[in-house]
C-alpha positions in Angstrom: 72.3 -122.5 -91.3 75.2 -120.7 -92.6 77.3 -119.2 -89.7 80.1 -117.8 -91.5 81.7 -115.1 -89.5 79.5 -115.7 -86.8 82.1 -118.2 -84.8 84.9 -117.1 -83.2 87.8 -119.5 -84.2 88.6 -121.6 -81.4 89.5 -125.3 -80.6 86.5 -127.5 -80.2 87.3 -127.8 -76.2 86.7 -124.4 -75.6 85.1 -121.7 -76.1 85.5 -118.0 -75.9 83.4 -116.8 -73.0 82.6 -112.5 -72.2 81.9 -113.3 -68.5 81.4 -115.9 -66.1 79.5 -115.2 -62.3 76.6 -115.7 -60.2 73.5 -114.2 -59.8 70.3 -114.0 -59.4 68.1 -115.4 -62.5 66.4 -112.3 -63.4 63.5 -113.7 -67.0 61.5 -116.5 -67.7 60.3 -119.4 -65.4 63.3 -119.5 -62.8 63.4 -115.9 -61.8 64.5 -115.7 -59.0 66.7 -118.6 -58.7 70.7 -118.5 -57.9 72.6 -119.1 -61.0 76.0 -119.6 -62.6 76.1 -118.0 -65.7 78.5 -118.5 -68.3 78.6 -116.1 -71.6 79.7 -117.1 -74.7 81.3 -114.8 -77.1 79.9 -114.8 -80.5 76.4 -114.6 -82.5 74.7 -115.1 -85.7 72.7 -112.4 -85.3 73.1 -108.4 -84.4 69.4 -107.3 -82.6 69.5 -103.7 -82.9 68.2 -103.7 -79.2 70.7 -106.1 -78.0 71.7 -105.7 -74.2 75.1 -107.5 -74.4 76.8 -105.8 -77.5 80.1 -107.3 -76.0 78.8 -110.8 -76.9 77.5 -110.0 -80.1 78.2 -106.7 -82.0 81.7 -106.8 -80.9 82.7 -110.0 -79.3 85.3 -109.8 -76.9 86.3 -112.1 -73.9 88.9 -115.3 -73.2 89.4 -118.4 -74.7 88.4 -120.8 -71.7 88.3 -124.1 -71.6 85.4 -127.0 -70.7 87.0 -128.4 -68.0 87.6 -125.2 -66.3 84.1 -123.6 -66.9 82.7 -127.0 -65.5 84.8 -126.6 -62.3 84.1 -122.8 -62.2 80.0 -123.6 -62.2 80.1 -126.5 -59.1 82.5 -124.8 -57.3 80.1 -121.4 -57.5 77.4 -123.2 -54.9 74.6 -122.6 -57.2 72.8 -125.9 -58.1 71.5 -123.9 -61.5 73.7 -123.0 -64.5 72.6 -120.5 -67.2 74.7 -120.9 -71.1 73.9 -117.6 -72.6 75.2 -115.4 -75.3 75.6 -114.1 -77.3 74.7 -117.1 -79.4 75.6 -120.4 -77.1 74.2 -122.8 -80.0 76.6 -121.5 -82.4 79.4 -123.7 -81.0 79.8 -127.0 -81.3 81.7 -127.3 -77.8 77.7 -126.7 -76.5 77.2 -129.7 -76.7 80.1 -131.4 -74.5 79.9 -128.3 -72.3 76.2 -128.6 -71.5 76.7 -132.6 -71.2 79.7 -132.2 -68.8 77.5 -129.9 -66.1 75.4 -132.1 -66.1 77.0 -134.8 -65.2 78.4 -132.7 -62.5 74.7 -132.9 -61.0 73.7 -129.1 -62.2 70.3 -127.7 -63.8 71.4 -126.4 -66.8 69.6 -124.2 -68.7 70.2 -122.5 -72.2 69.3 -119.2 -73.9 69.1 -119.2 -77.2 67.6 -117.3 -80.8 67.0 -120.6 -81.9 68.2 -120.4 -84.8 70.2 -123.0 -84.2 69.5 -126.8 -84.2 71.8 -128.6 -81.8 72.0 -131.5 -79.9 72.7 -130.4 -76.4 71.9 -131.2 -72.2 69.5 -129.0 -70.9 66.8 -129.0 -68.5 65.4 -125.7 -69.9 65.5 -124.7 -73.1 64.9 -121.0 -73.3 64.2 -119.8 -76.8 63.9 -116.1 -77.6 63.1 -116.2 -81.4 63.4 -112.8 -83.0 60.5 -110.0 -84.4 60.8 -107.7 -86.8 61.5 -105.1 -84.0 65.2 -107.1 -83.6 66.5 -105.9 -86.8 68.8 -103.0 -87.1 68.0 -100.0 -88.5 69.1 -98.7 -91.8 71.2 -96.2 -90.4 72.8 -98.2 -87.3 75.9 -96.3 -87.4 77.5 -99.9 -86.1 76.2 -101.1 -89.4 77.7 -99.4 -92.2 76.5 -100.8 -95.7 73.9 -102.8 -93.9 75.3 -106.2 -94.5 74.7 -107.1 -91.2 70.9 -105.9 -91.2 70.5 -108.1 -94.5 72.2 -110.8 -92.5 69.9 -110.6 -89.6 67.0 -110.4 -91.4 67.4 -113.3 -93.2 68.3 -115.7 -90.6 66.3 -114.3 -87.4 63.9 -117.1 -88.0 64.1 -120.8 -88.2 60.9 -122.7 -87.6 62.3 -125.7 -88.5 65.0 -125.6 -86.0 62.3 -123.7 -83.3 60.3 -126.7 -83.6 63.1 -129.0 -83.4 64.1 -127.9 -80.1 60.9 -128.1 -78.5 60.1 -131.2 -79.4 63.6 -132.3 -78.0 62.8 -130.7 -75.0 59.0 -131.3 -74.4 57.9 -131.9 -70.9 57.6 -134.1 -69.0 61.6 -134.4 -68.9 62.3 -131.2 -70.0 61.1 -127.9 -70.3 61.4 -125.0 -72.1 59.8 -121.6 -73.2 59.4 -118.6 -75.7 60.8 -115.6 -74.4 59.4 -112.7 -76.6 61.2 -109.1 -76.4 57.9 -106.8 -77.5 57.8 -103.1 -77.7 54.4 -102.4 -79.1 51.5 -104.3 -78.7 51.3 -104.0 -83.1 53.9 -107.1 -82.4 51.5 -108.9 -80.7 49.8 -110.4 -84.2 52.9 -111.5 -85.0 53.6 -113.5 -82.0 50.3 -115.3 -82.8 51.6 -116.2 -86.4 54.6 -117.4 -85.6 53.0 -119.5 -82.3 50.3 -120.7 -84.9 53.6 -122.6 -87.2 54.1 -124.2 -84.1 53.2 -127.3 -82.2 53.8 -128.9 -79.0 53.6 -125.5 -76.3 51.0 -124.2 -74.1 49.9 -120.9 -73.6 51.9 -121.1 -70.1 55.2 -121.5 -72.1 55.0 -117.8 -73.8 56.9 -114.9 -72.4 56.4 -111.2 -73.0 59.2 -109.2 -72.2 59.3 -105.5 -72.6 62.3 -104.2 -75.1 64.8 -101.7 -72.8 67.7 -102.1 -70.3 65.7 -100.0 -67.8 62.6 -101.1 -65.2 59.4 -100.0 -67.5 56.7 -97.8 -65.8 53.5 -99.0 -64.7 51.9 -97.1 -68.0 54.4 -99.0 -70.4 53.6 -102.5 -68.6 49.6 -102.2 -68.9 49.4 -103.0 -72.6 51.5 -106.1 -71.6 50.0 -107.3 -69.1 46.9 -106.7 -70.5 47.7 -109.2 -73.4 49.5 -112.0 -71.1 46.2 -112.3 -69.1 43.5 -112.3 -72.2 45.9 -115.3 -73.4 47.2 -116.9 -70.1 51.1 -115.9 -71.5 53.1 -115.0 -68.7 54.7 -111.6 -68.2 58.5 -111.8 -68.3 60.1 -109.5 -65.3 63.6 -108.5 -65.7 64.2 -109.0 -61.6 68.1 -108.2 -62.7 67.5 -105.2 -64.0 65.8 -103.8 -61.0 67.9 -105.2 -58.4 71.2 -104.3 -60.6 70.2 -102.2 -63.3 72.3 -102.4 -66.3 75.6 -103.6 -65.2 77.9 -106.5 -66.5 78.4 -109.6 -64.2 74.8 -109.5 -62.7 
């Protein structure tokens, strides 16, 4: 995949990182679960609903190094560590970050488009590919021109590298999942079509997540729900969001 502008220029050691802190895992199969979590600055894609702008639309943060985030993560307490974004996959220091914790003994975990096919040290691979419902819109006022709408468009799917990454991390060593962000329950056929390219999951492995930065109403969850049990998906709670609400460093 062509990444362009997409990676922040740094030396292969380190990596430019938004935030660092621990929480509480708040989507997909560890909710619930105290976690480091280190963001990486930087993506190949712009969702027009993305919750961490600072990561993606306008990617700020320090340039950190892999021996200090790895110290930074066992010296937190928490036996789990999240790699987020952003776009984690994008750098190639992924690899000996992710390789380095866990050597250090942690549970790493990764979120990612997957987009991206890299080799990397995870016990959970937690892919979120992308629906229609992630590009921007034509008058994103972020988005002048719409280069990067055309940009998004185009790369917000890669089956080849979707399918690449769960075979790498099938069970029964690894794990992973397919975190989708839904909105409407029109997206739901598309879910099936891009599951139906796919090998290798169960039904068990698919996530529905409702689209917003806010705890949905009962009424907004039913359709949802409603889906995940006539296909035995799981419903994705965002647990952050209703102990935290919207807020950076939780």
């Amino acid at each position: 995949m062509n990444l362009d502008v997409a990676v922040p220029a740094v030396a292969p050691d380190r990596l430019l990182i938004s935030e660092t802190f621990l929480s509480i895992q708040g989507e997909g199969k560890l909710t619930g679960v105290p976690s480091f979590f280190i963001r990486a600055s930087g993506c190949n894609l712009r969702c027009g609903w993305c919750d961490t702008p600072y990561a993606s639309w306008n990617p700020t943060g320090q340039v950190r190094s892999i021996d200090d985030l790895v110290e930074q993560a066992r010296a937190s307490g928490a036996q789990h560590v999240v790699v987020t974004g952003g776009e984690p996959m994008i750098f190639a220091a992924a690899t000996v970050l992710t390789s380095r914790l866990k050597n250090v003994g942690l549970h790493v975990t990764i979120e990612t488009a997957g987009t991206v096919d890299r080799g990397v040290s995870c016990d959970l691979m937690s892919l979120s590919p992308k629906l229609k419902n992630s590009t921007p819109e034509a008058d994103d006022p972020r988005d002048p021109g719409g280069v990067w709408r055309a940009r998004h468009e185009e790369r917000r799917l890669d089956l080849g590298a979707l399918q690449s990454l769960i075979t790498a991390h099938a069970r029964p060593a690894r794990d992973f999942q397919l975190k989708f962000v839904v909105s409407e329950p029109a997206q739901l056929g598309e879910i099936e079509d891009l599951l139906a390219g796919l090998r290798g999951w169960d039904p068990s492995d698919v996530l529905l997540m409702l689209e917003g930065v806010s705890t949905p109403t009962r009424d907004r969850r039913a359709w949802v729900i409603k889906a995940c049990t006539e296909r035995s998906w799981r419903y994705c709670h965002r647990l952050h969001i209703e102990l935290f609400g919207n807020t950076r460093g939780t």
